[in-house]
N, C-alpha and C positions, 0 to 999 in steps of 0.2 A: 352314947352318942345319939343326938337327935336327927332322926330320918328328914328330909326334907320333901316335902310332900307338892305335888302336881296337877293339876286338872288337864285328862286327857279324853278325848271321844270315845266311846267303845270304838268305832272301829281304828282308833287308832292304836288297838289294845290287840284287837282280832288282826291284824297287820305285823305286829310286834310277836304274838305269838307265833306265827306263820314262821318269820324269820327266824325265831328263836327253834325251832324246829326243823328247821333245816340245820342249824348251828350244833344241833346236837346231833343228827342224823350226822353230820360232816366227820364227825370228832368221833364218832364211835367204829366210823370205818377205818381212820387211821388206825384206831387200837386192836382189829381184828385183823392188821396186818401187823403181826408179831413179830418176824422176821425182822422187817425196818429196827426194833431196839435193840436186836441181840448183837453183840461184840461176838466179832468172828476171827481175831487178830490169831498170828503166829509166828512163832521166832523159828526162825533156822539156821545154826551155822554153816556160814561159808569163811572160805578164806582166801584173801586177794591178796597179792604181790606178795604172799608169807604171812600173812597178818589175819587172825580169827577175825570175823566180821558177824556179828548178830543181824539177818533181815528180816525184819517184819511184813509181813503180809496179811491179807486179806481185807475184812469191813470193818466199816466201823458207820454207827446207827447216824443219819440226822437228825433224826429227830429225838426230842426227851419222853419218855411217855412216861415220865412223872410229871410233864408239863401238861403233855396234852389229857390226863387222866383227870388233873383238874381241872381244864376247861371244860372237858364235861360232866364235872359234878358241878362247875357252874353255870353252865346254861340249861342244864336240867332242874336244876334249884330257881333259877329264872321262868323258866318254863313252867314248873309247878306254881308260882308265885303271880304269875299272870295268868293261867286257869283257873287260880281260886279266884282271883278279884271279878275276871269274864263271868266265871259261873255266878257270883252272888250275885254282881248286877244283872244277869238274865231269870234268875227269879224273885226280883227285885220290881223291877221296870215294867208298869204295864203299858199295854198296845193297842191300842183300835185299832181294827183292821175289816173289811169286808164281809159279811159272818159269810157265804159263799165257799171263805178257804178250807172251814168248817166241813164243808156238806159234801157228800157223795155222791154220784152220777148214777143219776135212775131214768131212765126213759120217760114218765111221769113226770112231762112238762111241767105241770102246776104243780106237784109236789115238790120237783127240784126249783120251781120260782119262789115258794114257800119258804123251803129252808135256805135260799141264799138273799133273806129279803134283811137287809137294815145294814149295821154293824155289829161287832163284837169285840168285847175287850176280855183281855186276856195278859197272863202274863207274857214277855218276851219267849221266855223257853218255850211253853206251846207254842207260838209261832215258829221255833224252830225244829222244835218235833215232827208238827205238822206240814214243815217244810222238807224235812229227810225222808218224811214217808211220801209225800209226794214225787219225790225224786226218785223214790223206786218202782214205782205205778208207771212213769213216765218212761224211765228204763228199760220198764220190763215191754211186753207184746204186747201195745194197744190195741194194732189195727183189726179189721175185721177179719175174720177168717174165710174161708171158703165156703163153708155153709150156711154164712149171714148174707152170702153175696147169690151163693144159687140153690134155684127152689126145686128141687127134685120130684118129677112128674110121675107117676103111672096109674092112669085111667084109661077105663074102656071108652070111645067118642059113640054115640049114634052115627048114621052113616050120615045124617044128615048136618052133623056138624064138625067147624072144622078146626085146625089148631088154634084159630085168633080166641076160638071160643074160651081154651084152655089158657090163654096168655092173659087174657081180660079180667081172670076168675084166681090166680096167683098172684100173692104178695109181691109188692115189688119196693127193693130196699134204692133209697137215694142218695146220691153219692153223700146229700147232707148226714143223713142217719147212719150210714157206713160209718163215717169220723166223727161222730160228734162227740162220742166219748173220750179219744183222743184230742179235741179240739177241746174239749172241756179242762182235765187236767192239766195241758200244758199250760194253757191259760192262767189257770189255779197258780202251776208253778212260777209264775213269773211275777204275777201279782202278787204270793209272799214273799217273792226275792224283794221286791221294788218296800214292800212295806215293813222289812228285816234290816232294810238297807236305810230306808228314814230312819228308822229308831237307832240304828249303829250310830249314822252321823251327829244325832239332834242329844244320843243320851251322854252325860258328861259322868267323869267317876275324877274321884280324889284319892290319888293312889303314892304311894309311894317312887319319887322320882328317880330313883334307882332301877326300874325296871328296864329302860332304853340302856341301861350301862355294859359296856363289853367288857369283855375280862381283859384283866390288863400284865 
């Protein structure tokens, strides 16, 4: 049987998996409630006006879970089938992107202007590597701590001088230099979301046209 084949965007690829993912997350919950397929029925004799009467009682399942057992071994199979195509095209596809996304935050103005100076290409999946780890950088405790913020004093003064002398003479951090490390990554982070997000929309794949299809 000849496949009929499609041209679709990655991210309308990355959208479809998404779904598809929930579709199977769905289906495997109904399967871990056992209870819903078991036949629970019972006969009991009674006897009305003289007459034996068989009653039936108790459950009975609605749902098939030969039905739903395949539904997800077919959206699992769909699922598998749209990660392989995402993956190849993500190292596949290259990207220019800001080389910046690249670089690590050093204090060392001119060395951090140095390493985020031009572009860089790269393939997609770097860009999304680079974009998970950045997401956990940003996650995690940026901000400054307490002893980036206060300078802890003890010295003897002459009688002759007074605290301004000791405030003049200690580091003082500014609220700029407090965040800028913070201010840097999250930046970072948004600026590969924004250049992950061009390449989704702009890169096209020829896939099998079966992959949008629900089980039927």
């Amino acid at each position: 049987m000849e496949t009929k084949q499609k041209v679709f965007s990655l991210n309308e690829l990355l959208l479809r998996r998404k779904e598809l993912a929930k579709m199977v997350v769905s289906r495997n919950e109904l399967l871990r409630h056992a209870v819903l397929f078991t036949d629970n029925l019972r006969r009991t004799l009674i006897r009305s006006d003289g007459e034996s009467l068989d009653q039936v009682s108790g459950t009975l399942p609605k749902l098939n879970k030969g039905q739903v057992e395949e539904e997800v071994n077919f959206y699992s199979h769909k699922l598998r089938e749209v990660d392989e195509v995402i993956q190849q095209k993500n190292f596949s596809v290259d990207v220019t992107g800001p080389a910046s996304l690249f670089a690590d935050y050093t204090t060392n103005e001119e060395k951090l202007e140095k390493k985020a100076e031009g572009t860089i290409t790269k393939k997609l999946a770097a860009f999304l590597t680079r974009r998970k780890s950045l997401n956990t950088v940003c996650k995690g405790n940026l901000g400054p701590s307490a002893d980036d913020l206060l300078n802890h004093i003890d010295e003897r003064l002459p009688s002759i001088e007074g605290v301004d002398q000791i405030k003049s003479k200690a580091d003082k951090m500014t609220a700029g230099e407090a965040v800028a490390k913070a201010d840097f990554y999250h930046r970072q982070l948004r600026l590969v979301d924004k250049v992950i997000h061009d390449a989704n929309n702009s890169t096209t794949i020829e896939a099998d046209a079966s992959l949008m299809d629900d089980y039927e």
